[in-house]
Every structure is written in C-alpha cells, then in structure tokens.
C-alpha positions in Angstrom: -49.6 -14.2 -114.2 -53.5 -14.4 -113.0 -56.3 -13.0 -114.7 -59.4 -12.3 -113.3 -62.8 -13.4 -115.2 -66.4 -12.9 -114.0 -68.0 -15.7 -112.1 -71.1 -16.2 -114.6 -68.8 -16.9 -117.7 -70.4 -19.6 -119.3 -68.9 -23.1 -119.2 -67.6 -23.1 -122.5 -66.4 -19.4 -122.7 -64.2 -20.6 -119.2 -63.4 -23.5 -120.7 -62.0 -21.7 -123.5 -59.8 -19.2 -121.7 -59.0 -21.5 -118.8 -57.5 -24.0 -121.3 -55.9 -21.9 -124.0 -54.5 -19.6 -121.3 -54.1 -22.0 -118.2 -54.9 -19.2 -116.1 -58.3 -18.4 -114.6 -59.8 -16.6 -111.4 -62.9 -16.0 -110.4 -64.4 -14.0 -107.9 -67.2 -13.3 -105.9 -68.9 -13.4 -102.7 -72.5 -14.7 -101.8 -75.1 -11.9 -101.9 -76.5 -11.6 -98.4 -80.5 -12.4 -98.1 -82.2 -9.8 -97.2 -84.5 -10.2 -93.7 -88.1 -11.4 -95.1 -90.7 -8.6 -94.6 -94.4 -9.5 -93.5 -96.8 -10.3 -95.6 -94.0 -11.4 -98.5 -94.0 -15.2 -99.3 -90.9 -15.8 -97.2 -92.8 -14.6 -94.1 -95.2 -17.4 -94.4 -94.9 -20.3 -92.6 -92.3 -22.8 -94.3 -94.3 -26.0 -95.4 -93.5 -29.4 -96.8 -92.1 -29.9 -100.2 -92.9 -33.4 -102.0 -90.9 -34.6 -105.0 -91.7 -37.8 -106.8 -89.3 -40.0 -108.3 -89.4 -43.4 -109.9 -87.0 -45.5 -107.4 -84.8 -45.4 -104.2 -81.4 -44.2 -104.5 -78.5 -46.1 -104.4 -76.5 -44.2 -101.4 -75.7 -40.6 -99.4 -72.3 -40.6 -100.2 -71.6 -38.5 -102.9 -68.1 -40.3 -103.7 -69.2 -43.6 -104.0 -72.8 -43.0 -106.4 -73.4 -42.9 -109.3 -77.2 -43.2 -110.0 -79.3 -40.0 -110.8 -81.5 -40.1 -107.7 -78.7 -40.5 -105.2 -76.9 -37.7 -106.9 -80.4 -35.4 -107.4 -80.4 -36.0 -103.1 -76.9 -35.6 -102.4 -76.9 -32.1 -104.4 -79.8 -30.7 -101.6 -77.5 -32.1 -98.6 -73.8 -31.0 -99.9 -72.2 -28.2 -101.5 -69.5 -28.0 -103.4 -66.5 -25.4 -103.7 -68.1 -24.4 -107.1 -71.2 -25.0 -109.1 -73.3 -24.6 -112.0 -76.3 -22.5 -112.7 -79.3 -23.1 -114.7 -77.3 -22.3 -117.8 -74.2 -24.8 -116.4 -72.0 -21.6 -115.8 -69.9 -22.2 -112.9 -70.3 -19.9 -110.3 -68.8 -20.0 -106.7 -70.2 -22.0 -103.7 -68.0 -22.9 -100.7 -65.1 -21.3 -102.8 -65.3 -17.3 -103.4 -62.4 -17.1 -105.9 -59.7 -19.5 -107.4 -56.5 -19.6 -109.7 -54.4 -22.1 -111.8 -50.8 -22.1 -112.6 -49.8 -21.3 -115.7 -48.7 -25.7 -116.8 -52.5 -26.1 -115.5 -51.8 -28.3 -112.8 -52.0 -26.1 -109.8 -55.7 -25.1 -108.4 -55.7 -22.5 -105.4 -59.3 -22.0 -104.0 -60.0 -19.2 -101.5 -63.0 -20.5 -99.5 -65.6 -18.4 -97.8 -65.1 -18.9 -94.0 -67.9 -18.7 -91.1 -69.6 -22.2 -92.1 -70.1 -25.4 -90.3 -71.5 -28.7 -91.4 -74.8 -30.1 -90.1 -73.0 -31.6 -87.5 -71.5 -28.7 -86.3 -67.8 -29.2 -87.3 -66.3 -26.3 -88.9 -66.1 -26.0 -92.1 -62.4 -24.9 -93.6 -59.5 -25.9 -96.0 -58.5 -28.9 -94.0 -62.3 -30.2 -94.1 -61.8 -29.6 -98.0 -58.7 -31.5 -98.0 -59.8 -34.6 -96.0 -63.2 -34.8 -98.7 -60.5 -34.9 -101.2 -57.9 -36.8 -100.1 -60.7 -39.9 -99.6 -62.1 -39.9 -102.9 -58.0 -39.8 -104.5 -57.2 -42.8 -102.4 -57.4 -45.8 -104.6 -57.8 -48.6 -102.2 -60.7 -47.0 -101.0 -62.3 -47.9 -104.3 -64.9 -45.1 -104.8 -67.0 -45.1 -107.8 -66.4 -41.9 -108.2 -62.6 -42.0 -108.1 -61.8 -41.7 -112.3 -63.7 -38.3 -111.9 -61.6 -36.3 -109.8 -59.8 -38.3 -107.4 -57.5 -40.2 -109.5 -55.9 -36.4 -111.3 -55.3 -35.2 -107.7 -51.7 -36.0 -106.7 -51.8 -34.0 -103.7 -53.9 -31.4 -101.5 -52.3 -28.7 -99.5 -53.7 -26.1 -97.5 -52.6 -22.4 -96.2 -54.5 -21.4 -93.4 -58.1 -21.8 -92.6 -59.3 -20.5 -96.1 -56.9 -21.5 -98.5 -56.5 -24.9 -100.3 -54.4 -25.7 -103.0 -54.9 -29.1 -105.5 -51.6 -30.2 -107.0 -53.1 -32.5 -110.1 -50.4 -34.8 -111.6 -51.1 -33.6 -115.1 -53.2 -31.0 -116.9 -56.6 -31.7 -117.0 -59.2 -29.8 -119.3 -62.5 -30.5 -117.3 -61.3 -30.0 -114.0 -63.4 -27.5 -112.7 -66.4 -28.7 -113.9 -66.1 -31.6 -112.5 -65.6 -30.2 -109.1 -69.2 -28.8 -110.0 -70.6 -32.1 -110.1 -73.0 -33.5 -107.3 -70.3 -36.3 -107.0 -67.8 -33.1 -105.5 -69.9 -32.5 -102.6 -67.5 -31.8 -99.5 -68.4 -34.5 -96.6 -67.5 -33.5 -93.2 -64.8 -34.5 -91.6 -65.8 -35.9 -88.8 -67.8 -38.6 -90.6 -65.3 -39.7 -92.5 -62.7 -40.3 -89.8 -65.3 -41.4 -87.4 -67.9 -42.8 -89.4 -66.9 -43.7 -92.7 -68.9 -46.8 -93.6 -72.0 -45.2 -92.7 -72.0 -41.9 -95.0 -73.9 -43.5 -97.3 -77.1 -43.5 -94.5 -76.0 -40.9 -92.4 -74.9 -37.7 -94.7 -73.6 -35.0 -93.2 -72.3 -32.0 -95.7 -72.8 -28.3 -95.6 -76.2 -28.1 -97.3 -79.3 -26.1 -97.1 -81.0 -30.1 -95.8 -79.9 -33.0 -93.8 -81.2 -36.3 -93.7 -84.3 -36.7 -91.3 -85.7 -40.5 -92.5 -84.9 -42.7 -95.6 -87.6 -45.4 -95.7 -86.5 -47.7 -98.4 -88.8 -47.8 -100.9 -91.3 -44.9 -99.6 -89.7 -42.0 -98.9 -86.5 -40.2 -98.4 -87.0 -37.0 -96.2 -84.7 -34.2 -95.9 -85.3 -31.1 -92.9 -84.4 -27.8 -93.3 -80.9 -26.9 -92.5 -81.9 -23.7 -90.0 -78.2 -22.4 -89.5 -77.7 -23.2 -93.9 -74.7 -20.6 -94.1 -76.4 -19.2 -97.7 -79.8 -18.0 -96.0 -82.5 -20.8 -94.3 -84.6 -22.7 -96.6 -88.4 -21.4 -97.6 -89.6 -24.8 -96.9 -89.8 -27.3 -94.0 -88.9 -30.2 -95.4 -88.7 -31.8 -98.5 -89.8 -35.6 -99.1 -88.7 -37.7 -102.1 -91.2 -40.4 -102.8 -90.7 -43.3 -104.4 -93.6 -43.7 -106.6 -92.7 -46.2 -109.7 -95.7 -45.5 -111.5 -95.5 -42.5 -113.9 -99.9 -42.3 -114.1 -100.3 -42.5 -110.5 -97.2 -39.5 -110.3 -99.3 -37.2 -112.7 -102.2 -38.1 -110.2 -100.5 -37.3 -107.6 -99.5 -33.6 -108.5 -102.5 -33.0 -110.3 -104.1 -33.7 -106.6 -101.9 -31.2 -105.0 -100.4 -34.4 -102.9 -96.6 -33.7 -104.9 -95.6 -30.7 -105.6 -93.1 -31.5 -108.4 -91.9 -34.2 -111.0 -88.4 -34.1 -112.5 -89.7 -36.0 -115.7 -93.3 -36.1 -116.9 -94.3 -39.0 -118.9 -94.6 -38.0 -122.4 -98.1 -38.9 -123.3 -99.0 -37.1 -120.4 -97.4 -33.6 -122.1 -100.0 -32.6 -124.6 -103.0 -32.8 -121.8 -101.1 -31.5 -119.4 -99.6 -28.2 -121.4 -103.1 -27.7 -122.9 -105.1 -27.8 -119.6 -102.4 -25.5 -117.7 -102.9 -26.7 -114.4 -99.6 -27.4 -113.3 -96.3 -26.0 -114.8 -94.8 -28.4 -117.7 -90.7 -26.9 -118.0 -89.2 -28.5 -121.1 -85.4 -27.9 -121.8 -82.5 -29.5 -123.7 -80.5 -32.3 -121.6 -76.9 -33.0 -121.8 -77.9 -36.5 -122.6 -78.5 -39.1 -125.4 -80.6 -42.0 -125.4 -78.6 -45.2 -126.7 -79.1 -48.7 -126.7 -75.8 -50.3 -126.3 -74.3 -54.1 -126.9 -72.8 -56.6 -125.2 -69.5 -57.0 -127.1 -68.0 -59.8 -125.4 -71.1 -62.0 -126.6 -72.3 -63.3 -129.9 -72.9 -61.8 -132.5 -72.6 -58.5 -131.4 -68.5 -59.3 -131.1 -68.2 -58.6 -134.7 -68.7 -54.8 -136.0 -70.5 -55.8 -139.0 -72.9 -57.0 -136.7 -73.9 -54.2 -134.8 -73.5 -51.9 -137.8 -76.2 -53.8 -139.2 -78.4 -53.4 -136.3 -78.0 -49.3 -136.1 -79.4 -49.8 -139.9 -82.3 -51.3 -138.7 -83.3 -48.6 -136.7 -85.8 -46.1 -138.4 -84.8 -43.1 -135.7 -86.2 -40.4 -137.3 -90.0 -41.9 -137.4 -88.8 -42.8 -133.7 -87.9 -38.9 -132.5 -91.5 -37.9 -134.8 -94.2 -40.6 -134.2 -93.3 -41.4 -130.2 -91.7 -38.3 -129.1 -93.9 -35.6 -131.3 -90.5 -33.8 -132.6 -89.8 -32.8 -129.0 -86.4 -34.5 -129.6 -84.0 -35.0 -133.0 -82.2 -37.7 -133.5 -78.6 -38.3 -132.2 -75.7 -37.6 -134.6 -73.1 -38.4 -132.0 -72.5 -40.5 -128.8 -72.5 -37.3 -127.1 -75.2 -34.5 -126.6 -75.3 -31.4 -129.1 -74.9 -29.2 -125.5 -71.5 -31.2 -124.5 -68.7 -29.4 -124.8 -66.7 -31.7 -127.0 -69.2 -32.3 -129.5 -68.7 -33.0 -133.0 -71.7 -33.9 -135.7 -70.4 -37.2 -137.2 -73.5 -38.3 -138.8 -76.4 -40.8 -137.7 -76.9 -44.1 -139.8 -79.4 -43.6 -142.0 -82.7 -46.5 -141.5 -82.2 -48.6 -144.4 -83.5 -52.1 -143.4 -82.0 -54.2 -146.7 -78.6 -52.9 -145.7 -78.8 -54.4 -142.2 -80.0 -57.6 -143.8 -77.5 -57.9 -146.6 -74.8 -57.2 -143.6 -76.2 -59.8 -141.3 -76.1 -62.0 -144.1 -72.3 -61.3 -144.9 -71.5 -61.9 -141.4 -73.2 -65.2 -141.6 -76.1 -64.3 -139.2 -79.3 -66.1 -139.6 -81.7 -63.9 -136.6 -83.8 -66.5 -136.5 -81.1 -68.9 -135.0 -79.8 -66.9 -132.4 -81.1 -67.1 -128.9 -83.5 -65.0 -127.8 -81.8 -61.2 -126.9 -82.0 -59.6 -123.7 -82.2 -55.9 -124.0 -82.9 -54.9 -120.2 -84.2 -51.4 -119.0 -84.1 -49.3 -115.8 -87.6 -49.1 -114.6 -87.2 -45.5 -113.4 -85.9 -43.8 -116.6 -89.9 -43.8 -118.1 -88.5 -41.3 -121.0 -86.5 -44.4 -122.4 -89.2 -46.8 -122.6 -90.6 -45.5 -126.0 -88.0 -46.0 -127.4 -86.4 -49.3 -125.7 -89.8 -50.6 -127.5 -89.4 -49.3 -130.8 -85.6 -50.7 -130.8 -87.2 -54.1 -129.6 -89.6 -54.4 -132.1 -87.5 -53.5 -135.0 -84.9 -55.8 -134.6 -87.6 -58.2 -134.3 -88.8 -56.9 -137.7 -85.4 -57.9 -138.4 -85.8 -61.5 -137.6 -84.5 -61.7 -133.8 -86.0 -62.7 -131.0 -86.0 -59.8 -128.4 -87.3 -60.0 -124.6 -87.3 -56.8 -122.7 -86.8 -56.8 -119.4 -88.1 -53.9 -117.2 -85.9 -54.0 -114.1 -85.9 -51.8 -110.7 -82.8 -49.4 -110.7 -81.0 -51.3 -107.9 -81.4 -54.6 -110.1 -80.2 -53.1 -113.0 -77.3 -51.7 -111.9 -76.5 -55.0 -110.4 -77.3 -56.8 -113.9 -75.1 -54.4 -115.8 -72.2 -55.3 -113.8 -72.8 -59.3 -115.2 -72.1 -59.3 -118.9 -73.3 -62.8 -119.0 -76.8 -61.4 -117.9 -78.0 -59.5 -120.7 -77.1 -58.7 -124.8 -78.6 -55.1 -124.7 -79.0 -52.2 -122.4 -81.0 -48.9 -122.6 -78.8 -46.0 -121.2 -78.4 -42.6 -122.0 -74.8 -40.8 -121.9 -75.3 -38.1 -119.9 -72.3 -35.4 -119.1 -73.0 -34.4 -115.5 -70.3 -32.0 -116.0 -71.1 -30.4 -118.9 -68.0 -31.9 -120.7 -67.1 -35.1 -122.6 -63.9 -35.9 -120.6 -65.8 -37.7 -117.8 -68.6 -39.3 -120.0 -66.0 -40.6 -122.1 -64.0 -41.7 -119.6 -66.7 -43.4 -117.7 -68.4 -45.0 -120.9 -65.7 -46.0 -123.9 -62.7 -46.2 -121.9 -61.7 -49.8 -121.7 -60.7 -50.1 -118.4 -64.0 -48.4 -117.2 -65.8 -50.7 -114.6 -68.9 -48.6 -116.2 -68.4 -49.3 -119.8 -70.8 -51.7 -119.9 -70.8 -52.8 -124.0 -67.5 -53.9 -123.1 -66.0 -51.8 -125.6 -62.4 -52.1 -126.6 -60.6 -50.0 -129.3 -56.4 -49.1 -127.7 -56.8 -46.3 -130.2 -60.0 -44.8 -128.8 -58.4 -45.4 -125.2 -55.0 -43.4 -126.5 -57.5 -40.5 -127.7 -59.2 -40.2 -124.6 -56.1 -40.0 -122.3 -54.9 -37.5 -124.8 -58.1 -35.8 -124.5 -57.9 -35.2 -120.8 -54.8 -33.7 -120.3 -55.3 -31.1 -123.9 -54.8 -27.8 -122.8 -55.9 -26.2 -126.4 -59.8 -26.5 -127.0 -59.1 -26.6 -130.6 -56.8 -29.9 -129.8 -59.5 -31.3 -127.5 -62.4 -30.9 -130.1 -60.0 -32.3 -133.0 -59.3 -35.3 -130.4 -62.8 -35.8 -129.5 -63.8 -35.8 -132.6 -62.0 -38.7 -133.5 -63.1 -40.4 -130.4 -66.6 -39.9 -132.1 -66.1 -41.0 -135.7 -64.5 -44.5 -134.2 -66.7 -45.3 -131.5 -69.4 -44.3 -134.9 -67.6 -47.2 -137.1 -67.1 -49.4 -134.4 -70.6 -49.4 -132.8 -70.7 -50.3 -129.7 -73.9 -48.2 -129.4 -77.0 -47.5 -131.3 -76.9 -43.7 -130.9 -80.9 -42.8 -130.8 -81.6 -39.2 -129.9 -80.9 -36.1 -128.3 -83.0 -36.1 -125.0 -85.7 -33.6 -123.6 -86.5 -33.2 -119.8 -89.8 -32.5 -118.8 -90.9 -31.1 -115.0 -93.6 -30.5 -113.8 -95.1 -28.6 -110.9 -97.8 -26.8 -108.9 -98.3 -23.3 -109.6 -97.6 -22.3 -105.7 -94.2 -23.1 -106.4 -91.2 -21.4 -107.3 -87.4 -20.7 -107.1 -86.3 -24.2 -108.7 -83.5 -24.0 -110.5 -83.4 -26.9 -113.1 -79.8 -28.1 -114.6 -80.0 -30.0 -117.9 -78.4 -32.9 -116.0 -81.4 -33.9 -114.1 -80.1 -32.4 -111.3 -82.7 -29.9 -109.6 -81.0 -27.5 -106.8 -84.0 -27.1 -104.2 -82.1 -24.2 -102.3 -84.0 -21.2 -102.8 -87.5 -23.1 -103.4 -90.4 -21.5 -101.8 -94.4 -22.9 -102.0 -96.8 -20.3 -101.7 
C-alpha cells in the first residue's frame, strides 16, 4: 500500500509518517516560469553576483567533500532528486514523486525527464544510477560514502524515468540525506571518462557551471542558459576568497560584494542599526563545541575532561560575546535536529573542575602546553575558541591557539599527534542526527576527530539508523546523548546563529540553516 503526502511536509512531519508507516509519496511537478515581461526586474540585463567567503574550497565533487564552502559551490552546480526549502522541507528536484516499500528498504523515484547536464548528456535514470553506484563503491573511498553510499545495496532502473534504490536495511534519514549537497547527481560522462578530475571540472545539472577557480581568489560560476528549471537572473556568480571578516564588511558596504553568508558579530549591532545592507539572522542546525584529543594525556581519562566542561562559564560566554543572540548548548546536537533530546549542560563551577583535576592527579601547571587549533574561516567560533582558551588557562594550563587556513586544518585534524583541542561545530546537513552522529561519535569514523570510543554508544547508533519508529529513534538518541554527556569527549558550548548579509538590490536567496545558500532564483536589481 502507498500513500500519497504533499511535497512541503515538513522534515519532521515526513519523517514521522515515513518512519512509523514505511510508506511515503510525494508528488509534484516544477511550476513553469512564466516569460519575463518588460520593464520587470527579470527583463534587465543579468549582472554579476559576488559572494565572499573566508577560504577556498576543498573540491567540485560533491561525493568526495566535506567542507562547507565546497558543499555551499557544489549546491549552485548540482541538483539533487530531492531537496530542502528554507524551512528544510523536502520538496522535489530532479525527482517529481517517489515511494518506499512497506520493510523501508525499497525507494522508487519517478524523475522528471527533458533535462541534460552542462555537458549536454542526457539526464535520466541510468545517469541517476551511475552517480549512485560511485559513491556505494567502497574501494573508491569517498568521503562521502557513510552518508548514503554505504545503505545502498543496489540501484535498478525501469525505463528512462524510473529508478529504484534497493537499501540493505531500513534506514530512518534516508531521504534527507539524498537532500544533502553531498547527493548532487554528477553526469555520467565525467565519471566514466573523467573521473579524477570532477573535483576541477564539475559537471551536474545545475542552474551554474564552473567558468574559473583561481585558488585562493576566486571561484566563478556562469549562468547555466539551457538550466531545465528556468535561466538564472544573474550572469555569473563569483565566490571570493577574502579571509578577512573587516575587509568583507568593507567590501559590501562598497557595493564591491553583494552578499556574506556570516557577518562578523561585532559588526551586527552597526550594521542592523545603520540599515544599509540586509542583516538575516536565523537558527542553525549547528553547535559550537570544543572537542579533545582522547588518545592523548590527560584528556584519556573522563574525569579529566569533565573537569574541563566545569571550567567553562557558557552562559557569561552566549551573554557577554555573543549579546544573547545564542543559548547555550544542552546537547551535542542542535535544538532544530531532529533527534534532539535536552540532557542538560554542565553547570560553570570552577572549584569542581579543580577538585576533579586534583582527584585525577593533574597538576595544569605541569602539563605541556595544549594546542587547541581553529579553522580560520569559521570567524563565528573565534569568540568563543578564546574564551575556552583563556579559562582553562584560568584554570592553570598552558593553552596556544592556533588559527589555521581551512585546507591546513583539515589536514591537522587528520594527525592526532598534532593538536589536544579542536573548535568544530556539529552541524546536521541533513536536518537529522543519523549522519552527524555517524560522522562524529562513531568510532570507526575517519571524522571523529576526539577519537571517541564507547562500543555502547557505537551499538546505539547502528540501532539508531535502521529505527523505523520515531519514538524508538528519539528514546535511542537520547541515550546516545546522555553518554557521549558523561563521557565527554566534547565541551558542548552553544546553539549557533547565522548571520547574512546583503545589498538591498538583491533578492530571491533562499538561506538553509545549514549554511548552505541556494543561488537559483537570485536576481540583483
């Protein structure tokens, strides 16, 4: 039996139905643009559209990147069968309707037909299947494989416009994840004839396509003309890489960019108050953390870094350096995640975290100097990666912070004998704790960088996945939450805010609380 659901249910409301029923549909078909009439802003000439952003991204190939630049790119040059709206409902895109079996392990997407990729190869159900079947082949060793590939046993198609997913087990965020920048469909024609190149030559379905990627100036995309959805209102657009966060603000307050994805946030105030440009706060599906190096002294013992998320004041943090534009975290997850469960912040209480240290036979003052590195480009975590700095130096440590390009970072995260601390935030691209989780905690996670290892938590998380009841996944989840609390591999430090900004010529941007911005119907007046 199939049921059919409207395409704008919200993620959780799908989630719900989808999972307690396993059986969804939904339909619909994209709304034809209508011809643009003189003298109406889609008349004018098309222009150039600059975005700033804080460092170069990693690659073009959606399945093999994991960094939020790459994947804010990749989302203007691919589509995906479905997507998410600003409210992270998933609506169609290359698919116009789907179904699953009643076990949940059987996905049948009808695709809309009469598109091509950039490079002129038609776009169809085998095209779907060939994206697929690279990111679910193991040896390939994608870094996006745990996300969808490795649930995919199979991928069969029916004709030009139907494609059928045969998953090897239930799995609750499956959707979702296909709605993830990391799902775009790459054509065909690159993978079989230029594979080890997609990550500099892109070629998807998108309203852009790659014109020039200067590394470390500019990556510029052109106007897709034949963009199967309706042409693009702009020319171009050009993603600059501008480090500085002051000279960004200059920049747009010049009229040379027209749009940053996150103002800095002493900038807010001025800019709000002087209503130049437009300053768009919303909720992220994100939380800032600082997380630990388990594998090295002393933060291999819990009582350790229990005493260190003592020593953490967060809620003068989230008021003095963020003005109350955030609340502090009460979970390794975002409030917005589905999965979410409120199991409590530790409370700032300084003597504890010295009478802990002391019971674990820590003196601060003898232990080497602590690394806690940064990603230059995240500017909304520096606050805070100082305040952590300088109050577990109140504590009696020696901290040095090191501020290091994105690139480097990566790289240094991937060496556990390079650092003691990181700043990250856990971010659910999807919308759902399944992949964060699984990307994060799970032990055998290449991207678990605190090195965290509980077989209980691992057993949880498996479970997790392949939950078809939402009231079993939030009861598992939430005991994924109250042990990776205990255990502390993080210090959880607050809910995050995004901030854009951008010239008051512009509109149609449609901003996802991921950090994701889909430039597809964008026009500048």
């Amino acid at each position: 039996m199939n049921m059919r659901w409207n395409s704008s249910m919200k993620v959780m409301g799908l989630m719900l139905i989808v999972l307690s029923m396993l059986v969804s549909a939904c339909s619909s078909k994209p709304e034809p643009k209508p011809e643009a009439k003189k003298g109406t802003a889609a008349a004018v000439e098309a222009k150039d559209f600059t975005v700033l952003v804080s460092g170069d991204p990693v690659g073009l190939d959606p399945q093999n990147t994991t960094d939020t630049i790459s994947s804010l790119i990749n989302y203007q040059i691919y589509d995906r069968l479905v997507t998410f709206n600003e409210k992270m409902e998933i609506v169609p895109q290359l698919a116009k309707s789907w179904t699953v079996s009643e076990d949940g392990k059987t996905w049948t997407f009808e695709l809309n037909s009469g598109i091509s990729f950039t490079d002129g190869t038609p776009f169809n159900a085998e095209a779907v299947k060939t994206s697929f079947e690279r990111v679910a082949n193991k040896d390939k060793n994608l870094s996006q494989y745990t996300l969808v590939g490795s649930f995919i046993n199979n991928i069969t198609t029916d004709g030009e416009t139907k494609v059928v997913f045969h998953l090897k087990a239930p799995q609750g965020a499956f959707l979702g994840n296909l709605a993830a920048s990391s799902s775009g469909i790459i054509s065909p024609k690159s993978i079989k004839e230029n594979e080890q190149k997609i990550g500099k030559e892109p070629v998807g379905t998108g309203p852009f396509k790659l014109k020039q990627w200067t590394t470390g100036n500019s990556v510029v995309l052109e106007a897709n003309p034949q963009y199967w959805a309706g042409k693009p209102k702009v020319k171009s657009v050009i993603f600059r890489n501008v480090p500085e966060s002051a000279a960004q603000v200059i920049m747009l307050e010049t009229g040379e960019a027209d749009l940053i994805g996150s103002l800095p946030l002493p900038e807010l105030k001025r800019l709000k108050s002087e209503g130049k440009i437009v300053v768009n706060s919303f909720k992220a599906n994100r939380i800032a953390y600082v997380g630990f190096n388990t594998t090295k002294e002393p933060f291999n013992q819990i009582k350790v870094r229990q005493a260190l998320n003592y020593a953490i004041d967060k809620d003068t943090m989230v008021n003095k350096l963020y003005d109350g534009l955030v609340n502090t975290a009460t979970s390794a997850i975002s409030e917005t995640t589905i999965g979410y469960s409120n199991v409590g912040s530790y409370p700032f209480d300084m003597a504890k975290a010295k009478q802990m240290l002391q019971e674990a036979g820590i003196v601060p003052g003898n232990v080497s100097p602590l690394r806690l590195i940064f990603a230059a480009n995240v500017t909304q975590d520096l606050p805070a990666a100082e305040f952590v700095q300088n109050s577990l130096q109140q504590l009696g440590f020696k901290v040095v912070l090191q501020k290091l390009e994105l690139g480097t970072y990566l790289q240094t995260l991937k060496d556990p004998s390079k650092y003691d601390l990181f700043m990250r935030g856990a971010l659910a691209t999807t919308g759902d704790a399944d992949p964060l989780f699984r990307d994060a905690l799970l032990s055998t996670s290449a991207t678990n960088y605190a090195r965290y290892n509980n077989p209980k938590v691992d057993k949880l998380i498996l479970a997790g996945q392949e939950q078809v009841k939402p009231a079993d996944r939030i009861k598992t989840y939430a005991d994924v939450l109250k042990r990776v609390k205990d255990d502390a591999p993080w210090i959880f430090l607050h809910n995050d805010m995004a901030h854009a900004g951008y010239t008051k010529n512009v509109e149609g941007i449609t901003f996802l609380p991921t950090y994701i911005y889909d430039l597809r119907n964008v026009v500048k007046k």
